[in-house]
Structures are given as structure tokens and as C-alpha cells.
SEGUVO-408661 format. One record per residue (C-alpha): x, z, y. Coordinates in steps of 0.001 Angstrom, whole numbers, plus 524288, in hexadecimal, padded with zeros to 5 digits. Layout:
SEGUVO-408661
XZY;...
end
This chain:
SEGUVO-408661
9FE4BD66112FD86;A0170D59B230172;9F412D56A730900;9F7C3D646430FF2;A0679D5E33313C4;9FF87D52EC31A3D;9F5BCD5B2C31F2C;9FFE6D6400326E2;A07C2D574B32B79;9FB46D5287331E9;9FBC5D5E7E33955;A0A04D5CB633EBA;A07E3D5FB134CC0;A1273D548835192;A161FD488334BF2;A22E7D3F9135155;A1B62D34BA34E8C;A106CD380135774;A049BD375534FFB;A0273D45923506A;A051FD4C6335E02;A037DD59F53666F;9FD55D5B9E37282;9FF02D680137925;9F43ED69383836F;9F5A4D6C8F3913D;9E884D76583926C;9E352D813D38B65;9DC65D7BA937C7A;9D1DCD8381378AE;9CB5DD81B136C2B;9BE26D88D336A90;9BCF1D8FCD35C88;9B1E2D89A8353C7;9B243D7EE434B70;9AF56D728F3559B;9B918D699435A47;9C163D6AE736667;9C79CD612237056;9D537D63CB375C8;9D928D5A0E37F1B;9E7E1D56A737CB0;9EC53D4E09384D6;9E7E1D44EB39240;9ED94D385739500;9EA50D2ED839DC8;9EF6ED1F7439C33;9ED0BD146C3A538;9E254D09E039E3D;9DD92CFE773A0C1;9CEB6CFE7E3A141;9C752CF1D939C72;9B992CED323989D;9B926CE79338A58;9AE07CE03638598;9AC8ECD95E37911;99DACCD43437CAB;99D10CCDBC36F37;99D56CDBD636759;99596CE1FF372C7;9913FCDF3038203;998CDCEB4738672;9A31DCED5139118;9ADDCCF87738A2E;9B55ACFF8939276;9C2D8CFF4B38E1A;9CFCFD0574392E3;9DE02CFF8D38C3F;9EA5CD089F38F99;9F6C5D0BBF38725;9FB2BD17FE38423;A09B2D1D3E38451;A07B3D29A637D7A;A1007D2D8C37390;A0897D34CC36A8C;9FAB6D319B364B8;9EFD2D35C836F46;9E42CD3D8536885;9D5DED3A263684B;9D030D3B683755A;9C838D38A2380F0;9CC8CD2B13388C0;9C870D2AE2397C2;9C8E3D1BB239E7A;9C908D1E7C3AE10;9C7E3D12523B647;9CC78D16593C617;9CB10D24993C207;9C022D23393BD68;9BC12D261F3ADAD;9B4E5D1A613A913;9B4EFD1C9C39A0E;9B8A7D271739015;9BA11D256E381F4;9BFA9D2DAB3750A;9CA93D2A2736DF2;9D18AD2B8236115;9E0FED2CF5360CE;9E89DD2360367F7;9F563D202436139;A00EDD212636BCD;A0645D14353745F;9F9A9D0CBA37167;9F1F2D0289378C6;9E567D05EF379F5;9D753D026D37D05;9CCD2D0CA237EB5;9BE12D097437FED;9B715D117C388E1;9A918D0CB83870D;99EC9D02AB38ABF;99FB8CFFFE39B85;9920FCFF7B39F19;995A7CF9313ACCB;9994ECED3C3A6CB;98E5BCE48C3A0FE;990B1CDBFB394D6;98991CD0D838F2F;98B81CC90F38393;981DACBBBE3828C;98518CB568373ED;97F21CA6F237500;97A40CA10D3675B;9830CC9B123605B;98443C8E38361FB;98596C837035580;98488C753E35088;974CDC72C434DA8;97946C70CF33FA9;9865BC7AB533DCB;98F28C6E9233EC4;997E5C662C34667;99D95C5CCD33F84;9A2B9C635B333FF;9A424C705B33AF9;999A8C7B8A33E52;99A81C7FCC34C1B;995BDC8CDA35404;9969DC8FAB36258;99584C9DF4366C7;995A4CA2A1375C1;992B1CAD4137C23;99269CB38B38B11;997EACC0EE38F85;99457CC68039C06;99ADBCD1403A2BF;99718CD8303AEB9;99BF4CE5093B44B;994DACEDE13BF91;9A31DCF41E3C058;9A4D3CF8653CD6D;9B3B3CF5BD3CA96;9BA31CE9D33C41F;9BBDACEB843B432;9C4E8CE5793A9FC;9BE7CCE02639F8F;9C082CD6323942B;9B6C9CD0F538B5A;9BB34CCD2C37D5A;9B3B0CC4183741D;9B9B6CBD0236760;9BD27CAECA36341;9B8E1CAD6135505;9C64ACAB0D34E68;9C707CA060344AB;9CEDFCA56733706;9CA46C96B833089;9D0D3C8A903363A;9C10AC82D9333A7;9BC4AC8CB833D54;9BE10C87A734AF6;9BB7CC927535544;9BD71C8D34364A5;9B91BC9495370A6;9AF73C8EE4378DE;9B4B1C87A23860D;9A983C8E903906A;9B1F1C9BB638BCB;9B5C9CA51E396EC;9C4D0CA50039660;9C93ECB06338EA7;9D53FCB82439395;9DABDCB9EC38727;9D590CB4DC378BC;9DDADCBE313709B;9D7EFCCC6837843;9E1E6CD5C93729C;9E9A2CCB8E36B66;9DD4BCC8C8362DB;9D94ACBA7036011;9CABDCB65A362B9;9C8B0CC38B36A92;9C6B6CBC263787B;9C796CC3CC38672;9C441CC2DB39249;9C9D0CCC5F39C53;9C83FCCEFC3AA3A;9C27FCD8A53B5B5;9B215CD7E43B7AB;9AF09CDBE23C568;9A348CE3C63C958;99799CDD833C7E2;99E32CD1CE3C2A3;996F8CCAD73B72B;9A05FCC2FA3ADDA;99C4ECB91B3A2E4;9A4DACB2F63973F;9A33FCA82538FA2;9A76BCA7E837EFA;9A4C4CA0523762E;9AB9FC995A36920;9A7DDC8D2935F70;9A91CC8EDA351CA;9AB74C81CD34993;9AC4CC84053397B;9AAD1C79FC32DE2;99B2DC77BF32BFD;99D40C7B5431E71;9A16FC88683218F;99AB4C944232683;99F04C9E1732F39;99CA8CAC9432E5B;99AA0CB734339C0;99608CB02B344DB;
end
């Protein structure tokens, strides 16, 4: 009985608190008879994004279309389809679970195949014998190249990460031939470097990172 009482309270078909809500549609529903599943669009709301490139070459060489937008809604919205239009145009579709109400949010709509991404890892660099002194040194760098055959300019921002050091031994110190970041805490996380900025069509950019890793010799690091 009391699996049956929560039962029926999951059912409640309004809740104050807005976690469960009704939706009263607009058109004629029609559910075909059968056992199959059947769509009933609820509700269609439209929300001005901001649509952005995001590549993270190190995890993979891809350009992801991404669109960031808040919503005001006051209720949760259900699962659903998400549309991203750029000048009227629909450049990206994607399904989504729930969205909680008054949320930030950032929606991936897929790879963009118009923008070209290329990730060159050069060999690790270190000391002929694994020491300096009485510390072991590596040097890592690598080159990310970006170029768009956009016939429009497009936001993007590339994001790579800083090893952070947990052990005061462990020195960790960015390389000086760096491009500039525009911000080394992306999203208020430390290490997680970004650069961020408009490629033009046609236009073919390259950045430079790179860090070197000093430890005690008679240590050994793990993971890289």
C-alpha cells in the first residue's frame, strides 16, 4: 500500500514546486491505438543564443557547433527537439533531455564540417639522461591549426589544459613562444586555457602550447 501511495503522488498532475507541470496543447492530439509510442508536441519556444565553435583539439581535431542561451521559463521544459538558426537559417538540430527552469545552458549541435582542425603533438622533449641538476625535466608542445571555408565570420574558442601541480616538488611553467590566451581559467576552471575570437572565411589560424615539467630525479611521474 504504501508503494501504491507513492505511486499515485507521482501521478499528481501539478506540483507548486514545478517539477511536475500541464501543458494544454493548442491543436488537435491524436494518438493512434496499438501498442507503439506516440509524440505530442507540447510546447515551442524560441530564445535568443549565442552560437560558437568549441574545440578541444587535444581530445579530438573537431570543430563543435555550440549554441549558449538562458532560459526564463518557469517550469521544467520536457525532452525535446533543439533547432540552432544562424540569419534564419537552421544550422544544427539536436535532442534533449529535460531542462530544469532559469538555467544557463550550452547545447552541442554536432561536428561543423566547414571548419578544418589539426592537432600536430611534437615529441617530447627531455634531458639526454632524465636530469638537470637534481631535477628531471620534460618539455611538451604542440600546434593547432584552424581554418574555416565559412562564407560568414564564426565565433570560436579553442580550449587546451595546463597540467596543474597538487605537489609543491612538481614545477609546471608554460612555455614563453605561447599564443596569448584570453582567459586561463575557461569557465572559472584552472589549467583549462582559451583562446577566443572570430575566424574569417578562408582564414587559416595557428596556436602555439606548450608547458615544462621539472620533478625531483628520484621521483617518477605517472600519466604523461
Amino acid at each position: 500500500m504504501k508503494a501504491m501511495a507513492s505511486a499515485e503522488a507521482l501521478l499528481a498532475p501539478h506540483d507548486a514546486t514545478g517539477f511536475n507541470a500541464e501543458f494544454k496543447s493548442t491543436e488537435p492530439v491524436y494518438i493512434p491505438s496499438g501498442t507503439g509510442d506516440s509524440l505530442i508536441p507540447l510546447l515551442h519556444q524560441t530564445a535568443p543564443a549565442y552560437a560558437m565553435v568549441l574545440i578541444a583539439p587535444a581530445i579530438a581535431p573537431q570543430a563543435v557547433l555550440t549554441g549558449e542561451f538562458t532560459l526564463d521559463n518557469k517550469i521544467p521544459l520536457p525532452a525535446g527537439q533543439w533547432q540552432l538558426f544562424l540569419n534564419g537559417a537552421q544550422i544544427g538540430q539536436v535532442a534533449q533531455a529535460a531542462i530544469k527552469p532559469v538555467q544557463k545552458q550550452q547545447l552541442s549541435f554536432g561536428v561543423d564540417q566547414r571548419i578544418a582542425v589539426t592537432f600536430d603533438a611534437m615529441p617530447d622533449q627531455r634531458d639526454e639522461n632524465g636530469v638537470i641538476g637534481k631535477s628531471s625535466q620534460l618539455v611538451r608542445r604542440s600546434i593547432i591549426t584552424i581554418q574555416s571555408q565559412h562564407t560568414n565570420p564564426v565565433a570560436l574558442t579553442v580550449v587546451m589544459n595546463l597540467p596543474t601541480a597538487v605537489d609543491a616538488e612538481i614545477s609546471v611553467e608554460p612555455l614563453s613562444d605561447n599564443t596569448p590566451p584570453t582567459t586561463k581559467q575557461y569557465q572559472g576552471q584552472d589549467g583549462v586555457w582559451a583562446w577566443s575570437n572570430q575566424i574569417k572565411p578562408a582564414q587559416k589560424v595557428s596556436l602555439n602550447f606548450g608547458f615544462r615539467l621539472r620533478w625531483p630525479a628520484d621521483k617518477t611521474l605517472f600519466g604523461l
